[in-house]
VMD Tcl script that draws the C-alpha trace (Angstrom):
set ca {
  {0.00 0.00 0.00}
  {2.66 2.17 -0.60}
  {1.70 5.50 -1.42}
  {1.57 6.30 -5.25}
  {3.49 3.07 -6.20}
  {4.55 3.04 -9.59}
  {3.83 0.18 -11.67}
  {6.40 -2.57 -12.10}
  {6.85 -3.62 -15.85}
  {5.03 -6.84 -15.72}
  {1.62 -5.11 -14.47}
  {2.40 -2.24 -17.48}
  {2.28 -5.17 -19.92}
  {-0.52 -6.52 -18.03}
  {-3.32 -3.25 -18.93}
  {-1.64 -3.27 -22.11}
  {-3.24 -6.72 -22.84}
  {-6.94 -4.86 -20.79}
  {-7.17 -2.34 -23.19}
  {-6.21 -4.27 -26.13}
  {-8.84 -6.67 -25.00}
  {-11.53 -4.62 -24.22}
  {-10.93 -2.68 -27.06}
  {-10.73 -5.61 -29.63}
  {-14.32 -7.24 -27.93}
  {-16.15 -3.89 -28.11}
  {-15.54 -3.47 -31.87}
  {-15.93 -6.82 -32.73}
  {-19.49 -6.18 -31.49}
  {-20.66 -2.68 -32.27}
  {-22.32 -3.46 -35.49}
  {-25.23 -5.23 -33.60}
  {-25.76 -1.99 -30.79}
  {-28.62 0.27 -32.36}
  {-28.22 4.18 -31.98}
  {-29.45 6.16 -29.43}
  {-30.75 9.60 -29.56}
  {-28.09 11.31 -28.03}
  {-25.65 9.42 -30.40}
  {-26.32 10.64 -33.17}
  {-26.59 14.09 -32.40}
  {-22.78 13.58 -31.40}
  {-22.73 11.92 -34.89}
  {-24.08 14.94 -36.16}
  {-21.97 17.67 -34.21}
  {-18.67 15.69 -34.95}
  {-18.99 15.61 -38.71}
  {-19.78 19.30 -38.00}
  {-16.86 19.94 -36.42}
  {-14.92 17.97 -38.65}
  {-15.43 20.27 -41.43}
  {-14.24 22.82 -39.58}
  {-11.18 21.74 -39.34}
  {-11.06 21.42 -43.04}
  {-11.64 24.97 -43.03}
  {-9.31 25.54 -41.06}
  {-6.82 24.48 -43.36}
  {-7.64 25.65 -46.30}
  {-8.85 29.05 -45.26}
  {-8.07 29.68 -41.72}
  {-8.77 33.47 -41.76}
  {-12.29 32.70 -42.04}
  {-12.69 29.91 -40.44}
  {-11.40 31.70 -37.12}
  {-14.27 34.41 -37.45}
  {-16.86 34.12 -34.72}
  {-19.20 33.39 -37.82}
  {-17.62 30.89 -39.16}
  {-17.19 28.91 -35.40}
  {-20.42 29.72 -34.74}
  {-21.89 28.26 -37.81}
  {-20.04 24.71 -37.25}
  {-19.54 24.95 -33.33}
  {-23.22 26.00 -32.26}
  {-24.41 22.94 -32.56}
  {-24.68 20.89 -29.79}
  {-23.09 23.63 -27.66}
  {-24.29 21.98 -24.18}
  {-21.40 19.68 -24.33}
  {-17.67 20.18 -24.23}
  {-16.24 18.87 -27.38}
  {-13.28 16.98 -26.84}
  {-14.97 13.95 -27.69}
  {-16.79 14.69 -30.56}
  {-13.80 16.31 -32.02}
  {-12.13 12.76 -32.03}
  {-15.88 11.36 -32.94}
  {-15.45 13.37 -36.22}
  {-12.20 13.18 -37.07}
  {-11.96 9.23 -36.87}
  {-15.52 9.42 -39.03}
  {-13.55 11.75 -41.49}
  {-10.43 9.46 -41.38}
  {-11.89 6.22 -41.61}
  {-14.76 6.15 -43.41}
  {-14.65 9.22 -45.43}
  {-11.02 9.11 -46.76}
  {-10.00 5.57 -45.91}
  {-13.31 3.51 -46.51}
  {-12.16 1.43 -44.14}
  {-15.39 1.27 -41.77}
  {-18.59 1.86 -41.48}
  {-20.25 5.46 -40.60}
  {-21.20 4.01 -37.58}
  {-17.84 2.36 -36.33}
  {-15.40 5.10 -37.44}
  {-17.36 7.56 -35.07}
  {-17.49 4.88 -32.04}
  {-13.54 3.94 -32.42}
  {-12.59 6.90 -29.96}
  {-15.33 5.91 -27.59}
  {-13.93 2.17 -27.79}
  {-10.83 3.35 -26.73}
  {-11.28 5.62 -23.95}
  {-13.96 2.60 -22.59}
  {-10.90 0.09 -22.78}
  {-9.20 2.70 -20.54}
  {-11.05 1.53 -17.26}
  {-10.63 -2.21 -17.19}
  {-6.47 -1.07 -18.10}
  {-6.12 2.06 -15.26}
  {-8.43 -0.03 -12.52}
  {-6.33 -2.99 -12.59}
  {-3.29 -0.80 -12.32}
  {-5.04 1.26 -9.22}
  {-6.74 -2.00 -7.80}
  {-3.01 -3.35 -8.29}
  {-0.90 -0.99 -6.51}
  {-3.12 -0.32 -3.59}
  {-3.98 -4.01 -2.84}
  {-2.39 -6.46 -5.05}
  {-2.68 -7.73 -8.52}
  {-5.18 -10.30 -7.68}
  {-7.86 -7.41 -6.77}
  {-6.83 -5.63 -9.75}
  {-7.50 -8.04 -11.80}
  {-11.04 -8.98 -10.65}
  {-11.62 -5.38 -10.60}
  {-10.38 -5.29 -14.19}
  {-12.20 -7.97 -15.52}
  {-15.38 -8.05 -14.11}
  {-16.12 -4.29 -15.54}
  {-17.35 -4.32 -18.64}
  {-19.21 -8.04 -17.76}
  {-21.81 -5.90 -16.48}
  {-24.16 -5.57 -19.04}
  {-25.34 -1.83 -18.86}
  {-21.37 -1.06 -18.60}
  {-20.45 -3.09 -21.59}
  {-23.69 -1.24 -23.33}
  {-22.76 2.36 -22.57}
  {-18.92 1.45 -23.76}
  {-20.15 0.53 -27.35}
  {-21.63 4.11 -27.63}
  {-20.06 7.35 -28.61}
  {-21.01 9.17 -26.24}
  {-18.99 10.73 -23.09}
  {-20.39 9.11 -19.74}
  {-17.51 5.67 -20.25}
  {-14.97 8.27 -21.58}
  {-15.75 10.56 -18.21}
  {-15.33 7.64 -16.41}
  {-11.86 6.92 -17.53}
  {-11.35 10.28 -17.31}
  {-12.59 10.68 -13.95}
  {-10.20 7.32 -13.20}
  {-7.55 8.47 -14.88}
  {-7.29 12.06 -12.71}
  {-7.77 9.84 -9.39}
  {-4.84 7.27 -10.10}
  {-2.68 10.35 -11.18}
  {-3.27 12.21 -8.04}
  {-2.21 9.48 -6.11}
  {0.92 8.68 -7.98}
  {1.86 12.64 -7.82}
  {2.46 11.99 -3.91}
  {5.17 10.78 -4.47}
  {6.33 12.03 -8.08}
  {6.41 15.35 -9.68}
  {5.61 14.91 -13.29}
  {2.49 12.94 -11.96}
  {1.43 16.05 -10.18}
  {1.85 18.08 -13.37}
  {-0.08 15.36 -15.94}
  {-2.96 15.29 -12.66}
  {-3.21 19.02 -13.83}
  {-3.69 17.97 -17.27}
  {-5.73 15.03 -17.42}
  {-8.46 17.32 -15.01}
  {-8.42 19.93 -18.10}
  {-8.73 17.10 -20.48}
  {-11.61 15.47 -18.05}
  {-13.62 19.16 -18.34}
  {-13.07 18.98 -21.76}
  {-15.14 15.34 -22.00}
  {-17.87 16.32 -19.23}
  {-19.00 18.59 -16.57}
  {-18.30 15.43 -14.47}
  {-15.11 16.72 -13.75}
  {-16.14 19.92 -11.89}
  {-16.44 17.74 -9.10}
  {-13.02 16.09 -8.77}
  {-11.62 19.43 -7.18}
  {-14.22 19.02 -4.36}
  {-13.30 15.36 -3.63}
  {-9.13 15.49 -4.33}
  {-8.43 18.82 -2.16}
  {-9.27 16.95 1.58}
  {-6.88 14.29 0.38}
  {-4.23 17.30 -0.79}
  {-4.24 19.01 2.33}
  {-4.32 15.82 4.58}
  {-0.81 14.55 2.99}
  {0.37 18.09 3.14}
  {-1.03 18.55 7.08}
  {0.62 14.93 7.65}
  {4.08 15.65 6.21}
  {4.64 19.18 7.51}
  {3.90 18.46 11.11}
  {6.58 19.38 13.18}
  {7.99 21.56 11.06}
  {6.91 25.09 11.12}
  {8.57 26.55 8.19}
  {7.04 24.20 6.14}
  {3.37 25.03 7.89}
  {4.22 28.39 7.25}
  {4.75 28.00 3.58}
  {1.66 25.19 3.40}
  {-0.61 28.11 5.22}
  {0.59 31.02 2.62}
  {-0.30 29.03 -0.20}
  {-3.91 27.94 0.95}
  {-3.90 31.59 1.74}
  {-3.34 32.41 -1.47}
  {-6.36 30.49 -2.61}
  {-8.68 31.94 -0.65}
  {-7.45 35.56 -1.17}
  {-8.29 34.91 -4.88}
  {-11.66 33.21 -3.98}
  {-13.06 35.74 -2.10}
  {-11.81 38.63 -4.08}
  {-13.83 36.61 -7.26}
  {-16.60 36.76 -4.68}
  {-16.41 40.52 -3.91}
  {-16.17 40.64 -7.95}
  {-19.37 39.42 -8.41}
  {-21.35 40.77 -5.51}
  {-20.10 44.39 -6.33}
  {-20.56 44.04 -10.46}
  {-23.77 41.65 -10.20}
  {-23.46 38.41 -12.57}
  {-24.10 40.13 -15.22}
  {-21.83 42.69 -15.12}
  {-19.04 40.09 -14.08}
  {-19.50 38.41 -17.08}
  {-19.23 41.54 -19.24}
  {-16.31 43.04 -17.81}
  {-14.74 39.44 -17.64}
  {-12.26 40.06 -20.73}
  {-8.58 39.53 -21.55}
  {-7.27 42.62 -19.79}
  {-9.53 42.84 -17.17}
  {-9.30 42.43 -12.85}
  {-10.68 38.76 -13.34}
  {-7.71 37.61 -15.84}
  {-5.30 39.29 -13.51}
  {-6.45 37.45 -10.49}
  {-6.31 34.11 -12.67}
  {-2.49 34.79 -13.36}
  {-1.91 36.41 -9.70}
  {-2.90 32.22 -8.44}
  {-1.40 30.40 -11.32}
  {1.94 32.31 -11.21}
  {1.98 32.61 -7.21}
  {1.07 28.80 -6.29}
  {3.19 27.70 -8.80}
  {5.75 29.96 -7.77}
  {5.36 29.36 -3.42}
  {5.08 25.61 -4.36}
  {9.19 25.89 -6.23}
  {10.11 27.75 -3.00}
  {8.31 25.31 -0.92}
  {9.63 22.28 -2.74}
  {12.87 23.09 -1.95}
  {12.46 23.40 1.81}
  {10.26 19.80 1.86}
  {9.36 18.04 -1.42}
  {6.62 15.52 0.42}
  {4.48 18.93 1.33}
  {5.14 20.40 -2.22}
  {4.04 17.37 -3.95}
  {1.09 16.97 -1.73}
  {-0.36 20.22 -3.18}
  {1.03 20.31 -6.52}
  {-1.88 18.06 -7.93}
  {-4.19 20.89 -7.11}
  {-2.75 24.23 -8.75}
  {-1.69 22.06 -11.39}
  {-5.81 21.68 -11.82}
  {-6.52 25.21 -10.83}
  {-4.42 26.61 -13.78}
  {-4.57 23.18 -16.60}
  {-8.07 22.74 -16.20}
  {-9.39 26.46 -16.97}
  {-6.75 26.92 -19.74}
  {-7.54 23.60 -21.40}
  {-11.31 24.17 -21.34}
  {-10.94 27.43 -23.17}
  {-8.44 26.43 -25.63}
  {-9.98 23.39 -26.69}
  {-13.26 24.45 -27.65}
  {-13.13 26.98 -30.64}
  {-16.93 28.23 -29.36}
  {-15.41 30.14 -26.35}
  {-13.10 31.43 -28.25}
  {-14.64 35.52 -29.14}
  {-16.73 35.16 -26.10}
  {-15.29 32.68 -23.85}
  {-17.55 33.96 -20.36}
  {-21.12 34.69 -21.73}
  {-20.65 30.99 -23.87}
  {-19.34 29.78 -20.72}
  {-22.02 30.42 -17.88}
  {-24.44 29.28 -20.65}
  {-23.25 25.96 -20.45}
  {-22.50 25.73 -16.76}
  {-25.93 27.37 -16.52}
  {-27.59 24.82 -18.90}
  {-26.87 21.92 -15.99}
  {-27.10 23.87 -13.09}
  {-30.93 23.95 -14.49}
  {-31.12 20.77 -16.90}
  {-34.51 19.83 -17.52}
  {-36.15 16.73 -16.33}
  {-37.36 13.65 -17.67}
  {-40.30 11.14 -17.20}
  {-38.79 8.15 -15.43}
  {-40.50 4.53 -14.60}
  {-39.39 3.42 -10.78}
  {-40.80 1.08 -8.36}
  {-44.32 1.77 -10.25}
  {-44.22 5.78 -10.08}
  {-43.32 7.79 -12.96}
  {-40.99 10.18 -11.34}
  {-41.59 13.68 -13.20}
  {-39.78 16.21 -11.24}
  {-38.64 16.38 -8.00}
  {-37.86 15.89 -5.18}
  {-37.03 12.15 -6.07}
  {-36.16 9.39 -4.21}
  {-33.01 9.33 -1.68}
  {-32.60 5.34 -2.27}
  {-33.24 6.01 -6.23}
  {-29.54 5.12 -7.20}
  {-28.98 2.76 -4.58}
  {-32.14 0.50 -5.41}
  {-30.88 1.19 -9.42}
  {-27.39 -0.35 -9.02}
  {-28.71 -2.87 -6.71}
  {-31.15 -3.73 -9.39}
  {-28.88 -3.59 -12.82}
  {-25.50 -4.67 -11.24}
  {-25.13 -8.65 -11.38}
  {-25.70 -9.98 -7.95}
  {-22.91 -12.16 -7.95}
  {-20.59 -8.64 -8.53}
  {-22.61 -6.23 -6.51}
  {-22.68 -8.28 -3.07}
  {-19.00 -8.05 -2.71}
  {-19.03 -4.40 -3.87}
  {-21.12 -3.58 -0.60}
  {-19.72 -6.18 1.33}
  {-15.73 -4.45 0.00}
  {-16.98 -0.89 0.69}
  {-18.89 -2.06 4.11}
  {-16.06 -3.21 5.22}
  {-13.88 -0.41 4.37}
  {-16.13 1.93 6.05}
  {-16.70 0.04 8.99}
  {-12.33 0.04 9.59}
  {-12.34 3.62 8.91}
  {-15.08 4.61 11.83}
  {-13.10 2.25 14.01}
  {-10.08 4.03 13.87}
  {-11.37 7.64 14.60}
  {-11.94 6.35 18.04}
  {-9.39 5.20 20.86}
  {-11.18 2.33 22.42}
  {-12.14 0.42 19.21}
  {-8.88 1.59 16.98}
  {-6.79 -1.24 18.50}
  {-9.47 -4.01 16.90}
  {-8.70 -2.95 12.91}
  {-6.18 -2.30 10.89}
  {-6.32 1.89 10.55}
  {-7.30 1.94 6.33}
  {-4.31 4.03 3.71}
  {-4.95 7.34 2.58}
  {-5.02 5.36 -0.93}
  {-7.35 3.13 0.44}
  {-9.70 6.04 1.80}
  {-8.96 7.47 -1.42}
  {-10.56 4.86 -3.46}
  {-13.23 3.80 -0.72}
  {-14.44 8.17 -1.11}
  {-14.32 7.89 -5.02}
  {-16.70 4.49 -4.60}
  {-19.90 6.38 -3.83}
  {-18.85 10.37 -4.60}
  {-20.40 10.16 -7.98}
  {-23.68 8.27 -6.16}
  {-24.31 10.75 -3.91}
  {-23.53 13.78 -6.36}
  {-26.76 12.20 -8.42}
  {-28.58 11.06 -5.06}
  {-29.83 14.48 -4.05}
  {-33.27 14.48 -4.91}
  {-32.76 17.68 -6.80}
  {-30.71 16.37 -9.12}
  {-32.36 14.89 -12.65}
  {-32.56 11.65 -12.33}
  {-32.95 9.51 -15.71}
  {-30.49 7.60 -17.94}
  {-30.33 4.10 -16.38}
  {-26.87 4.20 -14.05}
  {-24.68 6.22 -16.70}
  {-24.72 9.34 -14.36}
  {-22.63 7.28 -11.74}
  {-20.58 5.31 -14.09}
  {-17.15 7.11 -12.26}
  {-17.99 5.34 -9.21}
  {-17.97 1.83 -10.45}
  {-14.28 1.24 -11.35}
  {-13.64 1.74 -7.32}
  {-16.90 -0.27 -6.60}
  {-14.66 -3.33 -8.81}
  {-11.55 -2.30 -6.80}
  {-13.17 -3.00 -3.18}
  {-15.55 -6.07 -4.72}
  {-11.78 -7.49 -5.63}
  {-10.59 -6.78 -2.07}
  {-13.57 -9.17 -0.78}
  {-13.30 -11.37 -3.12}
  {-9.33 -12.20 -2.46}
  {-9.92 -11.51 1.27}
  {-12.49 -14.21 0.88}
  {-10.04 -16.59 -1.07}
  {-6.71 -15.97 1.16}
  {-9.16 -17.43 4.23}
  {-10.14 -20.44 2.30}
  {-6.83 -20.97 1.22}
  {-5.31 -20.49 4.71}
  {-7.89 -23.28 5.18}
  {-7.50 -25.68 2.95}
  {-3.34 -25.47 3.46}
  {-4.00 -28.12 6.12}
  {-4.65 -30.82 3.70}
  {-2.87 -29.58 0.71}
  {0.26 -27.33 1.86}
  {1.84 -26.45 -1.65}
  {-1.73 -24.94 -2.41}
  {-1.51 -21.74 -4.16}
  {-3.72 -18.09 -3.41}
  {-4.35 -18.25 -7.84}
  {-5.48 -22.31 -7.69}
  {-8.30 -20.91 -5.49}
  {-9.40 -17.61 -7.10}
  {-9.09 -18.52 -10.52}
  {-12.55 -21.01 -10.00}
  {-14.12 -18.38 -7.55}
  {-13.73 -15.70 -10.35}
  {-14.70 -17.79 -12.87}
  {-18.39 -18.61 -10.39}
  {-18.67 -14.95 -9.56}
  {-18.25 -13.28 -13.44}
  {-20.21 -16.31 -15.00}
  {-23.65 -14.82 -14.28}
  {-22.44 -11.38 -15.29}
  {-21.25 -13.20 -18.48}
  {-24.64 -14.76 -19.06}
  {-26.59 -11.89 -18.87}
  {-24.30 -10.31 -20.64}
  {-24.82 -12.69 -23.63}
  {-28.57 -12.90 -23.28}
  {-29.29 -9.44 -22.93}
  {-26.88 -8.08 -25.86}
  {-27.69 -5.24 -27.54}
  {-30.36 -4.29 -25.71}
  {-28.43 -3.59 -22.82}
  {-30.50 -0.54 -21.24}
  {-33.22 -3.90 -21.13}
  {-30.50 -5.34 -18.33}
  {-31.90 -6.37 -14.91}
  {-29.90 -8.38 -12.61}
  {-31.49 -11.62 -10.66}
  {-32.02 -9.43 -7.34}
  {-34.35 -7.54 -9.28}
  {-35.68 -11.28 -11.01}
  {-34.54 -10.44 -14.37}
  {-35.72 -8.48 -17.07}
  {-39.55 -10.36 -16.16}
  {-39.10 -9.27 -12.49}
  {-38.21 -5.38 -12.91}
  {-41.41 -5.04 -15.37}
  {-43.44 -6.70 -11.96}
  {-41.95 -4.04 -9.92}
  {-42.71 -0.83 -11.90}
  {-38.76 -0.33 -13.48}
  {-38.15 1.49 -16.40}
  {-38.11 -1.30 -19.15}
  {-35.12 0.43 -21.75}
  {-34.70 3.58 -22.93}
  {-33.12 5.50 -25.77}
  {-34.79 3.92 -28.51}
  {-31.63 1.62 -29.54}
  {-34.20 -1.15 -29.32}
  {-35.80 -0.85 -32.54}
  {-32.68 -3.00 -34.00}
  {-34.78 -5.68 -33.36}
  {-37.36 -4.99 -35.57}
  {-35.06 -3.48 -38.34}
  {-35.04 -6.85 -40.50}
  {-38.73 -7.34 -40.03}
  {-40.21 -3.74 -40.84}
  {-37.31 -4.15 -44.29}
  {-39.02 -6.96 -45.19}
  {-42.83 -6.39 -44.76}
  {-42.70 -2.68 -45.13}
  {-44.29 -1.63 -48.55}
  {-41.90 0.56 -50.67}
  {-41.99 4.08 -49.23}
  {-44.02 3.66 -46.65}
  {-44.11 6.13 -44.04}
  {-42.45 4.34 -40.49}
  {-43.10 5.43 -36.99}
  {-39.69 4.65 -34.95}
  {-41.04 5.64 -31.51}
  {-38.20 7.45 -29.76}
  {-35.97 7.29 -32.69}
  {-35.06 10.90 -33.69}
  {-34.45 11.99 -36.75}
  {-30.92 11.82 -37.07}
  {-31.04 8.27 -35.65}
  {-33.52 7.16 -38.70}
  {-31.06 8.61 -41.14}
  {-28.15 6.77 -39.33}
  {-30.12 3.87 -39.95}
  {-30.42 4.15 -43.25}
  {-26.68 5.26 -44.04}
  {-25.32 2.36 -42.10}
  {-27.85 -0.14 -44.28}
  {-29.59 -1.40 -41.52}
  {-32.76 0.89 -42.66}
  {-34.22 0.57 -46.40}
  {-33.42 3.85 -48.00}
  {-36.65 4.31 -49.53}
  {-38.29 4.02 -46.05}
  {-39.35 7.71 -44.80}
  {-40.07 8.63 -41.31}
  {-43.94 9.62 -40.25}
  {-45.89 9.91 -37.27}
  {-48.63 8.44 -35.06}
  {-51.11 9.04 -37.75}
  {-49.81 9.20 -41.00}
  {-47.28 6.25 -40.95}
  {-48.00 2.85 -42.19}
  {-45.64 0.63 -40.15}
  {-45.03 1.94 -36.38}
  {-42.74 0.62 -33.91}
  {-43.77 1.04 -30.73}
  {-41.16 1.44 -27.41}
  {-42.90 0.32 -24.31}
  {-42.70 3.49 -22.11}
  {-45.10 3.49 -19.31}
  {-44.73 8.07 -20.24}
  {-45.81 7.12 -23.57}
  {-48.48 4.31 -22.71}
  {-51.15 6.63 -24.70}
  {-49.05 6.55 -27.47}
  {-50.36 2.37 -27.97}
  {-53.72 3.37 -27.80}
  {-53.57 6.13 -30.23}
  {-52.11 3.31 -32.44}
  {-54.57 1.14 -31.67}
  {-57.13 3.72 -33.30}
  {-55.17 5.11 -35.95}
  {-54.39 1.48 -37.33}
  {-57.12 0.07 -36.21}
  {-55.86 -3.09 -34.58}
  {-54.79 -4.21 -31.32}
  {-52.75 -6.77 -32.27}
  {-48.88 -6.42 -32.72}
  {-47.24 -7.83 -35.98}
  {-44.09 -8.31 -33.90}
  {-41.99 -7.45 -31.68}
  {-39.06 -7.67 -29.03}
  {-40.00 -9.84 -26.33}
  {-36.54 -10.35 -23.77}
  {-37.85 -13.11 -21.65}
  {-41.62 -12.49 -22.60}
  {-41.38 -9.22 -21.47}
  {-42.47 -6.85 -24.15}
  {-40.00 -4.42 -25.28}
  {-40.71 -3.11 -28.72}
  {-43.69 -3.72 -30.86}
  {-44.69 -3.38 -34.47}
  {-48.08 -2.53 -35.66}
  {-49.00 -2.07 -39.72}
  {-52.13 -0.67 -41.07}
  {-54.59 -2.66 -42.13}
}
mol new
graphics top color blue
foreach p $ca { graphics top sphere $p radius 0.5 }
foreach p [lrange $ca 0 end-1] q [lrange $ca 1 end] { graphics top cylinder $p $q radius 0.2 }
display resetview
């Protein structure tokens, strides 16, 4: 448990052979995962974007007018665009030059390889905080769960946030104890804003662990405390002098008076220049203390300067653009969502709500010894705060804390019954690689006893005889469900919840997104007459085109509505339930021609006018 161990070569080589494996088994699959709506708008923006850059090139006076951003950048301008950028210029590589893929694969090859990320950085976190064997059920048992391995076929940014989100948190930790971690920490959190507002939490949930090193290694040394308190200092000079900023100019008038040469720039360089600066000095009197907070001005200053720079939108009016998309979650809209047999609307919604969900999507065979991992975590750490019961645990690692806080920090950001709650378990996605990490630690826990055991009879036996078998029992189920559920993973319910049957019993949402209507694809291409009008239910209209330029749509198929299409497709969506009965009357029939049943449990169905 050393703190910020490096990695020895072997387990280097090791996530090498992750990511190349996750990689290779999500795009030998993708072809088979239908779109959902907020794919391909990304689709959309990162052609967009793409041609941009081809502007760029061959004219790039014009293309760096406001105009000419604004024309190519607007849309889709709730999102950072780090992402899409690669979304577009893969599509523009590899299917538009190359002819190499399909539309559909050349945009998801960046989102295959950020999603092969997690498997690769967990092992090496799980690895160096408690051993390879944890790492590696941490590692493997990932993307087994089915609404995991679902999310990581799509391009879209909730898998790449959670490697990025990963990524920042195993940096951190290796910056304790070496510099140039401490300066990439800075850069991976800019590259994390750049993928999702995610990321404007990791300052919140990194800084206790900053200062707690830094407390730990200056005590006793008052020089150093001196130096530690002038830097905080320093930070909270600039925070409240933002503050006095915007209570004496109003928001408004601190966004309009927020420009290059202006008192808010100068108080930006004033922090990134001094903590930089203090923390040389500092680092000369007592590295440990130094390195401690390096992590965070390397954020303060990487992660602002990053945002702006990659995003061409900000670029003529970086604040106004700015506190329109910070503005645009702060106050996100909400969405009808099935649960427990209410359709939450708006809230305040349930405190248990992402509990119950992970309890209920999670494999039971991989979610028991992620509560029974973090319980026990937990349970060591309140021991130790006090005297009398400290002497019956083991007091748990900073690194240990570290990943035990990062296990629920993302499910209890989207816990507050304020926040929107809809999107299956996506929104807490950065929790679930530290979730693996502490399920490992049970598991091998679990394993060294029975080992420990059975070395009475057999003495030469060995800790990987023993887990190999108990991995193999625990990731089987996942693996099933997996397989039986695939593509339609937003349809996943785990055996706690009795299966895909079992959640429709108790009220759950039954999918989402509309990716579905694969399903029915081949059936409505068959029977559909030519150029009939088609009602996809809760497929958009770039989704239908997408459809039909990846050939998995007939071309002369056009999209219509409730009542002027001739083949609908139905998505069962207890919001939508009037939607059926509309059909029914429009079509005039009750009776589906067919459908996606996932253990009898109606999914998608097909009418066609009589």
């Amino acid at each position: 448990m050393t703190t910020g161990r490096a990695a020895t070569r072997d387990e280097r080589w090791l996530a090498l052979g992750l990511w190349v494996l996750a990689f290779g088994a999500l795009w030998a699959t993708e072809a088979a995962v239908g779109f959902t709506r907020d794919e391909s708008v990304y689709f959309h923006a990162g052609e967009s974007y793409a041609r941009w850059f081809q502007q760029l090139f061959r004219d790039p006076a014009r293309a760096l007018t406001d105009t000419a951003i604004v024309r190519a950048w607007d849309f889709n301008h709730e999102h950072p665009v780090l992402m899409k950028v690669l979304f577009g210029l893969s599509h523009l590589l590899f299917h538009d030059t190359l002819g190499w893929m399909r539309s559909a694969a050349a945009f998801r090859l960046p989102a295959f390889a950020m999603a092969a990320l997690v498997p690769a950085l967990t092992f090496l976190m799980g690895s160096a905080v408690y051993g390879r064997t944890v790492g590696l059920f941490a590692a493997l048992s990932f993307l087994l769960v089915p609404r995991h391995y679902f999310n990581a076929e799509l391009a879209c940014f909730d898998m790449p946030i959670a490697a990025m989100w990963l990524l920042v948190v195993y940096a951190f930790w290796r910056a304790l104890e070496d510099r140039n971690w401490g300066v990439l920490c800075g850069i991976f959190f800019g590259l994390a804003l750049c993928t999702k507002h995610n990321a404007l939490f990791l300052p919140f949930v990194l800084a206790p662990f900053a200062l707690w090193r830094a407390w730990d290694t200056s005590e006793g040394r008052p020089e150093v405390r001196a130096s530690l308190w002038r830097v905080l200092g320093l930070f909270a000079a600039v925070a409240v002098l933002y503050g006095l900023l915007v209570v004496s100019l109003g928001p408004e008038g601190f966004q309009r008076k927020f420009f290059l040469l202006s008192p808010h720039t100068l108080l930006f360089v004033i922090l990134a220049v001094g903590s930089l600066g203090m923390l040389h000095v500092l680092n000369q009197v007592h590295a440990p203390t130094a390195l401690a907070l390096l992590p965070m001005a390397t954020m303060a200053v990487c992660g602002p300067i990053l945002f702006y720079l990659h995003w061409p939108y900000l670029w003529h009016a970086p604040v106004e653009r700015t506190a329109w998309y910070l503005n645009f979650h702060a106050t996100h809209n909400h969405y009808a969502w099935f649960y427990l047999g209410k359709l939450l609307r708006e809230p305040p919604f349930p405190l248990a709500y992402v509990v119950v969900k992970t309890a209920l999507t999670v494999p039971t065979s991989l979610f028991v010894p992620m509560v029974t991992g973090w319980g026990v975590l937990a349970g060591r750490t309140v021991l130790s705060l006090f005297e009398r019961t400290r002497p019956l645990v083991r007091a748990p690692s900073m690194a240990e804390v570290l990943v035990g806080v990062h296990a629920v920090a993302s499910i209890l950001i989207i816990s507050h019954p304020n926040v929107p709650h809809f999107g299956g378990v996506k929104h807490w996605l950065p929790s679930m690689p530290f979730l693996g990490i502490l399920a490992g630690v049970a598991v091998t826990r679990g394993c060294e006893a029975l080992v420990e055991r059975l070395r009475t009879r057999w003495p030469g036996l060995s800790l990987a005889a023993v887990a190999a078998p108990v991995f193999a029992l625990l990731m089987l189920p996942a693996l099933i469900g997996l397989v039986r559920v695939f593509p339609y993973g937003t349809s996943f319910y785990s055996e706690l919840a009795g299966g895909v049957p079992g959640a429709a019993s108790l009220g759950m949402q039954r999918q989402f997104w509309s990716s579905n209507v694969t399903a029915v694809l081949p059936w409505i291409n068959e029977h559909a007459p030519r150029n009939a009008r088609v009602f996809l239910h809760e497929v958009n209209g770039y989704s239908f085109r997408d459809y039909q330029r990846n050939g998995m749509l007939r071309s002369d198929l056009r999209p219509g509505g409730l009542f002027d299409s001739d083949v609908a497709a139905y998505q069962y969506h207890q919001e939508f339930r009037e939607y059926e009965f509309e059909l029914w009357q429009a079509y005039g029939t009750r009776t589906p021609v067919t459908g996606l049943y996932l253990d009898e449990t109606p999914q998608v169905v097909v009418y066609q006018r009589r």
